[in-house]
Each structure stands twice: as C-alpha cells, then as structure tokens.
N, C-alpha and C positions, 0 to 999 in steps of 0.2 A: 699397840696397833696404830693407835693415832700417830704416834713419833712417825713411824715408818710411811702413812697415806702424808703426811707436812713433809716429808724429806722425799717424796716422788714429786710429789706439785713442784717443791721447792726444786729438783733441779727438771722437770719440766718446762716450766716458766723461767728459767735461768737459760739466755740465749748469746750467752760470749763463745761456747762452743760453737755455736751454728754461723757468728759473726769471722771465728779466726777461720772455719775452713771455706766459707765464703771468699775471703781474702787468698787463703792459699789459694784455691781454683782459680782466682784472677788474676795472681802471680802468674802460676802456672802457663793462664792461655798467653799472657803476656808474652812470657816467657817462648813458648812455640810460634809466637806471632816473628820475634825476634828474631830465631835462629833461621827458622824459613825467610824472611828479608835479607837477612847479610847472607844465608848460603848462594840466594839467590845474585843478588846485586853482586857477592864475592865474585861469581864464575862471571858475572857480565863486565865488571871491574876489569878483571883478569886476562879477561879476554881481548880487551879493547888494550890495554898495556902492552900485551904481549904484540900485539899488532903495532903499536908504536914502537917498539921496540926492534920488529924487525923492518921496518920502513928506514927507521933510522941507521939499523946497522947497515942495512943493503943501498945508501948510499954514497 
C-alpha cells in the first residue's frame, strides 16, 4: 500500500507533463496567431499586386 500512496505523490509532484502541454498550447496559439496574419496580409498582398498588375498591363 505504501509503494502505491510514494508512486501517486511521485507522479503528482512530477510536473514535465503539465510543462510539455503548456508548450504545446503556446505552439498551438502561436501557431493560429500565424496563419490568421499571413491569411490575412496574403489577401491584402494579393490584392494590391493584382492592382499593379493591372495598372501596368492597361498601359
């Protein structure tokens, strides 16, 4: 019974699981912070090209 109450504390008080999924989540928001910028700036990129683009052609 005591093995079993030293090997609950023990991985109670063991906190590299709570440190990696911390890290995933901040990947993560990272990660959506990203694609929402470039989708974003992509279309305003895009958009401004393609305007030069046809300025250019049309003269």
């Amino acid at each position: 019974m005591s093995k079993i109450r030293t090997a609950v504390r023990k991985f109670v008080r063991n906190e590299e699981g709570a440190t990696m999924v911390e890290y995933a989540l901040l990947v993560a928001l990272i990660a959506v912070v990203v694609i929402a910028a470039v989708s974003l700036l992509g279309s305003a990129a895009s958009a401004k090209l393609n305007t030069a683009a046809q300025s250019i052609s049309s003269s």
